[in-house]
C-alpha positions as a printed Julia matrix, in Angstrom:
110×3 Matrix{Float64}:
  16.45  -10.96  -34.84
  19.32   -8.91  -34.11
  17.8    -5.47  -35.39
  14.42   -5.88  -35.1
  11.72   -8.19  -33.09
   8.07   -9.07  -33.66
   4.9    -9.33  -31.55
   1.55  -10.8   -31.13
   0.08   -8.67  -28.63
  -3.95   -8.92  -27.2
  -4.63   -5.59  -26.38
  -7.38   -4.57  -23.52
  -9.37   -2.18  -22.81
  -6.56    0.44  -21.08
  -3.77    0.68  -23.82
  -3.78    1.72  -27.04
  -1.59   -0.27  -29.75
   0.61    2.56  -29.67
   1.24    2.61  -25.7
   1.42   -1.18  -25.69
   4.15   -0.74  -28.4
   6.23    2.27  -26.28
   5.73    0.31  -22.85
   7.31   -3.05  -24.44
  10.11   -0.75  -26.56
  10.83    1.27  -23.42
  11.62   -1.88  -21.11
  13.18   -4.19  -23.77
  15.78   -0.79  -24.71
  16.71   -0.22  -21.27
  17.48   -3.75  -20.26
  19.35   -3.85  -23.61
  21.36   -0.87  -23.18
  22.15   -2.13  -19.7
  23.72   -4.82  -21.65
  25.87   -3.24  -23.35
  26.63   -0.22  -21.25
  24.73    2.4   -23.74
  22.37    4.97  -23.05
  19.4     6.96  -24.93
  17.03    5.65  -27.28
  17.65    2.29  -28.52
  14.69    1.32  -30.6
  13.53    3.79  -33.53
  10.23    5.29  -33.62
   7.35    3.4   -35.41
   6.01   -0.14  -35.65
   4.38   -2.08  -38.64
   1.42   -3.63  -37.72
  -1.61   -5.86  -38.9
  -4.94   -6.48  -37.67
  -5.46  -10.43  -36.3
  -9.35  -11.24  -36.89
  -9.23  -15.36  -36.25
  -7.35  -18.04  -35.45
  -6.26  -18.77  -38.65
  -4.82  -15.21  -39.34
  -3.25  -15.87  -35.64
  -1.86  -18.99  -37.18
  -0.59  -17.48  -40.56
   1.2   -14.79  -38.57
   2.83  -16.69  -35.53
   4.24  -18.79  -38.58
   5.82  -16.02  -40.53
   7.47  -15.12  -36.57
   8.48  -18.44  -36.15
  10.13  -19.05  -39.97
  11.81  -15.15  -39.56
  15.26  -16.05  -38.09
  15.2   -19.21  -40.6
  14.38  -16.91  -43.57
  17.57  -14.72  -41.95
  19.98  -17.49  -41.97
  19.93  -17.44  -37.69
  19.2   -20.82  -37.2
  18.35  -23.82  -38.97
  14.83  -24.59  -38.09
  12.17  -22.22  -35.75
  12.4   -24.13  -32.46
  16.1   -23.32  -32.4
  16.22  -19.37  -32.1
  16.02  -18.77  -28.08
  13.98  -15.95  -28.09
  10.84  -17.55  -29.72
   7.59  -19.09  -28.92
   8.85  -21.73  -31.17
  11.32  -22.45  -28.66
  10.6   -25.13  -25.81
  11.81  -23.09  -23.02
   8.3   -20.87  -24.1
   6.06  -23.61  -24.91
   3.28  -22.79  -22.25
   3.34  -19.1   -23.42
   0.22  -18.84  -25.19
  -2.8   -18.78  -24.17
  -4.97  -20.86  -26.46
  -8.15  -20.29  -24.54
  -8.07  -16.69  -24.31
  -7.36  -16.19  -28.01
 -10.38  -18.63  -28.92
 -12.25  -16.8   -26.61
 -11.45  -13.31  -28.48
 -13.28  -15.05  -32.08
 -15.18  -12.57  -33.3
 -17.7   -14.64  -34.81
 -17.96  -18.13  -33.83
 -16.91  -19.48  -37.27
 -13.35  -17.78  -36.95
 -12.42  -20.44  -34.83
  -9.95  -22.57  -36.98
């Protein structure tokens, strides 16, 4: 997306949501501003964010990423927008096993 991005992010036990959030938005502004020759803050502050309990949510979400540059007129179907999950180049990306490992309760797993 050209003025905004989203992420599906596991935390651990050392960060916060908050410090994943800066770490990613302080590494993905300064390679951008090196870019485009700019300096000082790129992203602004504060992040939306919603709670993933199950693989279904996981599902439900990852789809509403993938659809996003569609729904913005980017590119005609998911797999087609280079900076996406949806994209072949990022196929082996996620980790199926760890997120079915991180069920909360056994029946989550969908």
């Amino acid at each position: 997306m050209p003025d905004h991005y989203h992420l599906i992010v596991g935390l651990g036990k050392i960060k916060t949501l908050s410090d994943a959030i800066k770490s990613v938005n302080k590494f993905t502004g300064r390679c951008i501003n090196d870019l485009i020759g700019n300096e000082g803050r790129f992203w602004q502050e504060g992040f939306h964010d919603h709670a993933i309990r199950n693989r279904k949510q996981y599902n439900v979400i990852l789809a509403y990423i993938h659809n996003n540059p569609v729904k913005a007129g980017l590119v005609e179907r998911p797999e087609l927008w280079p900076y996406s999950t949806a994209n072949e180049r990022y196929a082996g990306e996620i980790n199926w096993d760890w997120l079915d490992g991180m069920a909360i309760y056994p029946g989550d797993i969908e």
